[in-house]
N, C-alpha and C positions, 0 to 999 in steps of 0.2 A: 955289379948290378944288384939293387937291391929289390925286394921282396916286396908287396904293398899289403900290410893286412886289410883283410874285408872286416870293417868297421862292426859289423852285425856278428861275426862268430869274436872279435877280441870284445865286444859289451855283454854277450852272453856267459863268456869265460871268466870276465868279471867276475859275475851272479853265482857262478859252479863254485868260487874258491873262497864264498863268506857262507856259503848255506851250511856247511857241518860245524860251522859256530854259532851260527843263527840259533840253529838245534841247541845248539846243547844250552844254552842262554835260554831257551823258550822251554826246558826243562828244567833247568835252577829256579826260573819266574814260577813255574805253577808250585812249586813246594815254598813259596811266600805267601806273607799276604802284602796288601797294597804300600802297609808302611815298612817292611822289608821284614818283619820279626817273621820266624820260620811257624810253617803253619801246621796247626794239633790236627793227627789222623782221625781225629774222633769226629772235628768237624765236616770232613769228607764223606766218613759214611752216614752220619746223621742225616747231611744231603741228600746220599744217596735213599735211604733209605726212605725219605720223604716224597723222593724223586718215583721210585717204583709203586708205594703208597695212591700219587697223584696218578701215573699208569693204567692201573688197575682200575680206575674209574674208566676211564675210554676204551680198555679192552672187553669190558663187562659188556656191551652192545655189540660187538664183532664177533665176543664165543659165542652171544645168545643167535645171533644170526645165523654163526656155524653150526650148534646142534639142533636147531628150526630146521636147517636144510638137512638132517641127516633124522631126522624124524619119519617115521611112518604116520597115515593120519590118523588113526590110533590115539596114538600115544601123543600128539601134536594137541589135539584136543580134550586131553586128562587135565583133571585138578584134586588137587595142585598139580601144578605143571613138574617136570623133573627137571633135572638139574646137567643130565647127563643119558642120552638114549639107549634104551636097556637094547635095542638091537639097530646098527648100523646101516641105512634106509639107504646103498648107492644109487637108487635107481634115480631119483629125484634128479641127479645131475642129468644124467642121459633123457628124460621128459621132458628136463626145462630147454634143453638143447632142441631137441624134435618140436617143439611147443610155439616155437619162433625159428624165424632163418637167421639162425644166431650167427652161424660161419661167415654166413655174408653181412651181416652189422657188425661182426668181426675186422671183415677184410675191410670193410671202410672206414670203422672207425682206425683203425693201425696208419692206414694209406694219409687221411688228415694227419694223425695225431706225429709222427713222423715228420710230415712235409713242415707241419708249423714249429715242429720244434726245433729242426734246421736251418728254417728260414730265422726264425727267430736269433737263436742264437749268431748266425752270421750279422745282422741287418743290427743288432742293439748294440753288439761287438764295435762296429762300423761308427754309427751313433756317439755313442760311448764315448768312444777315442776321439773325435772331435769336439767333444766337449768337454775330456779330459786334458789333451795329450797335445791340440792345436791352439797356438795363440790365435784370437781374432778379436775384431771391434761388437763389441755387443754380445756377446758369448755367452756369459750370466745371465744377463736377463731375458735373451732367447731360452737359454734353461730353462728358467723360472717360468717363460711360458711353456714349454713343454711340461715341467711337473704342475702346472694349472690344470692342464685335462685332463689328470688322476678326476677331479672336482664335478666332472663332466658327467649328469647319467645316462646312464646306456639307453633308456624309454626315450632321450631326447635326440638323438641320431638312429634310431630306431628305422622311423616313416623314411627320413631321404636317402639313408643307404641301401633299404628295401627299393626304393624306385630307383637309384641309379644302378644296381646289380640287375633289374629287372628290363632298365633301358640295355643294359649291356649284353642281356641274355645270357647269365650266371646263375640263375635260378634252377635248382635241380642242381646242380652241377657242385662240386666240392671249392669252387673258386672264391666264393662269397666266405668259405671258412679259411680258406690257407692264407689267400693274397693279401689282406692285413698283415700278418707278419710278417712280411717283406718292409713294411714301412716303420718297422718298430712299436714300443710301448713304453709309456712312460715310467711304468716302477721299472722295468728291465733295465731300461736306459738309467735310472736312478742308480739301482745295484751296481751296474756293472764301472757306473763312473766314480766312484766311490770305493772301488774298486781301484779303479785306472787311478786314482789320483795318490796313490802310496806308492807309487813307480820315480822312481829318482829321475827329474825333471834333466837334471846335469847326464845322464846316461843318452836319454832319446836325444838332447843336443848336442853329444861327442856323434852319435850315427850322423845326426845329419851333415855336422860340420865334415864325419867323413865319405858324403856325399849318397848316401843311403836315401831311399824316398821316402815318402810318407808309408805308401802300401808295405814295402820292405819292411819297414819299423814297424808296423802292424804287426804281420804278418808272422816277424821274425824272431823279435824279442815282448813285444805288449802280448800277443795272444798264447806264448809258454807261458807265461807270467800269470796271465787270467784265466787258463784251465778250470779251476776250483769256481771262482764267479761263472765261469760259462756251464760247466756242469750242474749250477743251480738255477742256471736258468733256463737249461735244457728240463731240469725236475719240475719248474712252476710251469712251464710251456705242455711238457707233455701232460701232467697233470689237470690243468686247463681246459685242454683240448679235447683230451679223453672225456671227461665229466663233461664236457660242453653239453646242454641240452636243449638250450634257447634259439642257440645256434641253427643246427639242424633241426629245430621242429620250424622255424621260420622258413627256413630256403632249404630244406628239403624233404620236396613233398611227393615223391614215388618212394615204396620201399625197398626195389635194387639198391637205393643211395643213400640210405638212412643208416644210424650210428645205434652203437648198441644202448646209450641214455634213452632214446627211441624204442629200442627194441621191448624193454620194460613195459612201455605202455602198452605195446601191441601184447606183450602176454598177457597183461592185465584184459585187453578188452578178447581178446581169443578164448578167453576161459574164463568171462563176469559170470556164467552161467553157474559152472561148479568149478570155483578158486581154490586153487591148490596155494597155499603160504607156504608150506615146504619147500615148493620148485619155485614158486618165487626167492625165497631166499639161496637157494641152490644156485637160478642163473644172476643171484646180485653177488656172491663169492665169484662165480666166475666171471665177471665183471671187474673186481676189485683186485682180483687177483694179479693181473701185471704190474699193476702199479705198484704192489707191498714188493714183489721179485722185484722191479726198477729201484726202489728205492732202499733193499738190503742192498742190493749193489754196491749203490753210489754215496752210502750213509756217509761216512765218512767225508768225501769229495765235498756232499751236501753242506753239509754241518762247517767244514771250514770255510766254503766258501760264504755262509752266513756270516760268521764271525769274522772273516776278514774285510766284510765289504760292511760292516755294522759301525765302523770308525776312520778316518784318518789320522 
């Protein structure tokens, strides 16, 4: 009596017994250069050093924000201004937090920013693979209209998506921000297929031939494979979401259900009278702040999956 392999763990066993060569091949390539002559350490750091040079220009606007918020107003309104706060002002954070229902544009901005980056990620995953991964008639040029409404501006779906969320009675409510992502987007779908398409066409047709499904092959071998793409597109999803502002000042208009992009405005107009810029810049670090944690996280995830979906 013989044994039948399941088709899905012998093509993913495949994958496990070329990847510590892969490695070591994608380590000899980076100490080349393109026409194979070995490459001068000098030119690396000279990069580098270029690299941190160009840095230091976009962090110059993040420190100044961060020792704005750690200013007394004092010293906030000295000239010249300093450079560095001769005493450490925590209070600023705990004001801008009391100043606004911060915990609650908190809890809702999290509750979207979440829901769209998993719908996301599952629904363009989906996409993706049919565009990549399924033969059919017209396939192409269906793509090509999907990347057409990149071209689309958002002022011009504006008016009817506002009246058909508003016939639907979605207003107020987080639906008009999440349930788009369930339908996909075209750069996501763009990455992620591009992506999909450096997947050995001869692997998904051994599954099928050994009777494996579509979803299975999804499931089992394309989505280990797309980790890295999917984890960048969870980064522009959350990213997205979070920053959203247009969003919620359009369809949400009680402040239980408002996001913390929102929240901003309301400190600004709770305090037009005597504006504090210290606690403004206090609750914009804490603002910004998940997103830098998110993103040491997943720097790395990030980064390759950029670079792997940037070619076939």
């Amino acid at each position: 009596m013989t044994l039948q392999k399941d088709p899905v763990t012998t093509a993913t066993s495949s994958i496990e017994d070329v990847r510590p060569k892969d490695r070591r091949n994608a380590r000899a390539d980076r100490s080349r250069n393109a026409d194979g002559s070995v490459r001068s350490p000098w030119s690396s750091i000279g990069a580098r050093v270029v690299l941190i040079a160009m840095s230091l220009l976009f962090l110059v606007p993040i420190y100044w924000m961060v020792i704005s918020a750690l200013k007394s107003n004092g010293e906030l309104g000295a000239f010249p201004p300093t450079w560095f706060p001769h005493w450490l002002d925590w209070s600023n954070f705990g004001e801008a937090v009391t100043a606004m229902p911060f915990f609650t544009f908190f809890r809702n901005t999290l509750i979207i920013t979440v829901l769209v980056t998993l719908f996301s990620m599952v629904s363009n995953l989906i996409i993706a693979y049919g565009f990549a991964c399924i033969e059919w008639r017209g396939r192409d040029r269906m793509f090509y209209v999907v990347l057409a409404t990149l071209f689309i501006p958002f002022p011009v779906t504006l008016i009817p998506m506002f009246d058909l969320y508003a016939r639907l009675g979605w207003i107020n409510t987080f639906l008009p921000l999440v349930v788009p992502s369930l339908f996909g987007s075209a750069f996501y779908v763009f990455l992620l297929r591009q992506f999909l398409l450096q997947i050995p066409k001869d692997l998904l047709d051994a599954a099928r031939m050994d009777g494996a499904s579509e979803w299975r092959i999804l499931w089992r071998i394309v989505f280990p494979q797309a980790r890295a793409a999917l984890v960048t597109v969870g980064i522009f999803a959350a990213v997205g979401a979070w920053n959203d502002f247009l969003g919620p000042l359009i369809y949400l208009q009680d402040q239980n259900v408002q996001t913390l992009s929102i929240g901003l405005q309301v400190f600004r107009l709770n305090n037009s009278a005597d504006f504090q810029f210290n606690q403004l810049m206090a609750a914009s670090i804490l603002i910004i702040l998940p997103l830098v944690v998110l993103f040491f996280f997943f720097q790395r995830t990030f980064l390759k999956g950029i670079q792997i979906g940037s070619f076939k």
